[in-house]
C-alpha positions as CSV (number, residue, x, y, z in Angstrom):
1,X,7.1,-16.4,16.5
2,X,3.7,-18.0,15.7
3,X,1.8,-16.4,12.8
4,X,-1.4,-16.9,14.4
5,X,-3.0,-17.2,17.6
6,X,-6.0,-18.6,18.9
7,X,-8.6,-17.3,21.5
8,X,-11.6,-16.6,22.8
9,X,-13.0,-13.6,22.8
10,X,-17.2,-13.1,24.3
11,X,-16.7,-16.9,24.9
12,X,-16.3,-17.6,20.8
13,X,-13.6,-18.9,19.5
14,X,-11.4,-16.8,17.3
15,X,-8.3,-16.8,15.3
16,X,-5.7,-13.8,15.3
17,X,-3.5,-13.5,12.5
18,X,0.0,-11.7,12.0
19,X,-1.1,-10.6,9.1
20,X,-3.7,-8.2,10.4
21,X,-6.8,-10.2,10.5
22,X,-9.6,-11.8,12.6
23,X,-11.1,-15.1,11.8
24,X,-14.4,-16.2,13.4
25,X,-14.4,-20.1,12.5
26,X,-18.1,-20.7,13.5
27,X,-19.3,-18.2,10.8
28,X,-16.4,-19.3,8.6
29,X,-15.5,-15.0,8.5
30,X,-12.6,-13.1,8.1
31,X,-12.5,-9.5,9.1
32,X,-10.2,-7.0,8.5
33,X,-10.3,-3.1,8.9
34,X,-9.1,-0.1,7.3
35,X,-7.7,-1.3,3.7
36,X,-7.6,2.4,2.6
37,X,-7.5,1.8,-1.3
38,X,-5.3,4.2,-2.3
39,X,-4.1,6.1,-0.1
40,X,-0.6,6.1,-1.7
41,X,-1.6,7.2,-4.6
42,X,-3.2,10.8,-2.7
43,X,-0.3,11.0,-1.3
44,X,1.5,10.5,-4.9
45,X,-0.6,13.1,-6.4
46,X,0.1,15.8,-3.3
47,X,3.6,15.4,-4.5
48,X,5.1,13.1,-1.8
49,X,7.4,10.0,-3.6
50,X,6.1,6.7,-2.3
51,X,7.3,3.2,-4.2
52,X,4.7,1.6,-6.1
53,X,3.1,-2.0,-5.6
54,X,1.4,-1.3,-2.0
55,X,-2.1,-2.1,-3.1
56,X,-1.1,-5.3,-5.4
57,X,1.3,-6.3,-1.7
58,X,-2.0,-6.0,0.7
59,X,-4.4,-7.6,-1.6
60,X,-1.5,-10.4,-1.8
61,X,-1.5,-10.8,1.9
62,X,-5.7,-10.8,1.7
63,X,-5.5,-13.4,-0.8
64,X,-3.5,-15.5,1.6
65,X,-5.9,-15.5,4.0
66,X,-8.6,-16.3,2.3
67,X,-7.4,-19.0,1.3
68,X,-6.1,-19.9,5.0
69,X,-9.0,-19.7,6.4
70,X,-11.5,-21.0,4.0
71,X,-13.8,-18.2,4.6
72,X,-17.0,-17.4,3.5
73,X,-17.2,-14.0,3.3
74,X,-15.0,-11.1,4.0
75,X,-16.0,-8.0,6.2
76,X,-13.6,-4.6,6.4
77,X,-14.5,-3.4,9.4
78,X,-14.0,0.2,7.8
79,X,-12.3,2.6,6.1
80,X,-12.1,0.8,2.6
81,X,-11.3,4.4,0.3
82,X,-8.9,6.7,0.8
83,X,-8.7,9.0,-1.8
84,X,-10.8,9.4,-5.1
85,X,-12.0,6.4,-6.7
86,X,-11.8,7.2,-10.6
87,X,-8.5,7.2,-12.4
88,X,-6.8,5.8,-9.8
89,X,-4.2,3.0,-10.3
90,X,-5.6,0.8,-7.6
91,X,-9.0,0.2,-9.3
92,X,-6.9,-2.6,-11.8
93,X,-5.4,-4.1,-8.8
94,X,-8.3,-4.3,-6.8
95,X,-10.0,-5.4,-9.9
96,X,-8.1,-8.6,-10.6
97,X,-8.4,-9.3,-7.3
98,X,-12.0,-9.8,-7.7
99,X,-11.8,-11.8,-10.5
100,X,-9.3,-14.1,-8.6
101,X,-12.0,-14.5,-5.9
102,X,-15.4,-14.5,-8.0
103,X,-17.0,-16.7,-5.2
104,X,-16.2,-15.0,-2.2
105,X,-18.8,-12.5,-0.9
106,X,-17.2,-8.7,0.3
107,X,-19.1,-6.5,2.5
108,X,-18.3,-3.6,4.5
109,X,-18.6,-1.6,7.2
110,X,-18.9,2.1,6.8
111,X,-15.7,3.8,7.5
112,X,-15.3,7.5,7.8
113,X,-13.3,7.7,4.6
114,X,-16.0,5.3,2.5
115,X,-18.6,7.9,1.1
116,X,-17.8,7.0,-2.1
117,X,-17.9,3.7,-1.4
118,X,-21.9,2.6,-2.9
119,X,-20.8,4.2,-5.9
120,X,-17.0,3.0,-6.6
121,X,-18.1,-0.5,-8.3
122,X,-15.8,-2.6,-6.7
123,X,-18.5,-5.9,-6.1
124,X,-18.9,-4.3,-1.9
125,X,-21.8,-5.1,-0.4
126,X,-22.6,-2.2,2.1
127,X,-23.5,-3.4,5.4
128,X,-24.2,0.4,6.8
129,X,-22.3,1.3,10.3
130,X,-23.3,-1.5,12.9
131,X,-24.0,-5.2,12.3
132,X,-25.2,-6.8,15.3
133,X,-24.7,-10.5,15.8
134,X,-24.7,-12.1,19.0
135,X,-21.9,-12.0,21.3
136,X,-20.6,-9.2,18.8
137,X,-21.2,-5.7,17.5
138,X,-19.2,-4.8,14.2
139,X,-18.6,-1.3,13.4
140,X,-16.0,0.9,12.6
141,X,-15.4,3.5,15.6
142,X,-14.7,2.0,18.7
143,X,-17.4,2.3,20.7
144,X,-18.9,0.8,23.3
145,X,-22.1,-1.0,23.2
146,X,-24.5,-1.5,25.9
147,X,-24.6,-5.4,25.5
148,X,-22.2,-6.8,23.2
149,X,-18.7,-7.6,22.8
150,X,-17.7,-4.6,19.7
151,X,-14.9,-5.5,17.2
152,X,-13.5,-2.6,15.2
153,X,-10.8,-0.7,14.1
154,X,-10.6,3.1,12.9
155,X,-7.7,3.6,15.7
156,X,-4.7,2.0,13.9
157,X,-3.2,0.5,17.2
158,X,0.4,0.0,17.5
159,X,2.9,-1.1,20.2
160,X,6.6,-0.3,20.8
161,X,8.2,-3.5,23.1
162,X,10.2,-2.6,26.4
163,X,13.1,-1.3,25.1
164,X,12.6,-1.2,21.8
165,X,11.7,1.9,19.2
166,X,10.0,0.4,16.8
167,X,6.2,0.2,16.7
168,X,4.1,-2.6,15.6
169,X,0.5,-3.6,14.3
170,X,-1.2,-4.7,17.5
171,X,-4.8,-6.2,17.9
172,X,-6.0,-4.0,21.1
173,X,-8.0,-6.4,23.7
174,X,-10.3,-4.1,25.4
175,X,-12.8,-4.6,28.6
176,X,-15.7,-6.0,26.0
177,X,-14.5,-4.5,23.0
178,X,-11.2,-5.9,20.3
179,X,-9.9,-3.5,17.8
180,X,-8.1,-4.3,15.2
181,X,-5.0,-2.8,13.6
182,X,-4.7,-1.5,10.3
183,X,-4.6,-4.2,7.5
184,X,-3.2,-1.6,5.0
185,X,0.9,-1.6,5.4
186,X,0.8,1.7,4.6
187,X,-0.7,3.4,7.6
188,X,0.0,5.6,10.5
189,X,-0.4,4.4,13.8
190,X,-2.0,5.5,17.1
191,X,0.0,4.3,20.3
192,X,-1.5,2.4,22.3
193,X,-0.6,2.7,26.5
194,X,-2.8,-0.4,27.9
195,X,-4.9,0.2,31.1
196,X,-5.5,-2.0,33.4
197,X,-6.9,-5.6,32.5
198,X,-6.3,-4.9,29.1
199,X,-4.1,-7.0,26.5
200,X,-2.2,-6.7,23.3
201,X,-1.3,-8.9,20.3
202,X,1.2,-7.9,18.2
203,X,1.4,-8.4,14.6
204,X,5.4,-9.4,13.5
């Protein structure tokens, strides 16, 4: 199975990864969407035992891609928080990551669980809740925009394959609009039943 395919999407050339993420070569950027920065540890502190190491896995992944693609910056389409930022045991991971990465340029798109996102000091620059940049809208929710091609994710798309149970990370090819799945591993999903004309690529 390739970890990677190429398309075009708005008549731009892009690059979807199996690891949850969207490459734009012409503007050398990467995008991914909902990181939700810990969201285990909520769930830790409501009681609920869940291993340890999630954070440290997905920034691993991120890493990786970054230094795939070359890019030059990152965008998170999204949903960056989930959970309280002080005291929590992702702030070191996410931390070192940083320091790993001291050239590469962060920004953000404002999720529904980022409001304590301008004051969480994690070296984020806020890009507020639509960037427009011809053929493409980034935002967060997925919706439509009068004239350009959205990319987004909030939705957590997943696909089950005929005959098959399980459910995987899918990128969701809409009429004008791509959404992205969930680059956290620990995630929910929403099911996604695929009208007509529309596609799916699914993350292995």
């Amino acid at each position: 199975m390739a970890d990677s395919l190429a398309l075009e999407l708005a008549g731009e050339a892009v690059e979807l990864f199996a690891e949850r993420a969207l490459f734009w070569p012409r503007a050398r950027r990467l995008f991914i969407a909902d990181l939700h920065l810990g969201k285990a540890d909520a769930f830790r502190r409501s009681g609920i035992a869940l291993p340890r190491g999630g954070t440290s896995h997905d920034l691993a992944r991120l890493s990786a891609l970054v230094e795939r693609t070359r890019a030059e910056p990152l965008w998170i389409l999204g949903d960056v928080l989930h959970g309280r930022v002080t005291g929590s045991e992702w702030q070191r991971s996410w931390h070192a990551w940083r320091a790993r990465h001291p050239l590469l340029a962060v920004g953000a798109l404002a999720g529904n669980h980022d409001r304590a996102l301008a004051d969480a000091g994690l070296e984020i620059a806020l890009l507020g809740e639509t960037v427009e940049q011809p053929p493409f809208a980034f935002r967060h929710d997925p919706i439509p925009h009068a004239h350009l091609h959205v990319v987004c994710g909030h939705v957590h798309p997943v696909l089950a394959l005929p005959g098959s149970t399980r459910r995987w990370p899918a990128f969701w090819l809409r009429e004008r609009m791509t959404v992205l799945p969930a680059f956290a591993a620990f995630t929910g999903g929403w099911a996604v039943e695929l009208a007509a004309g529309e596609r799916a690529v699914l993350c292995g």
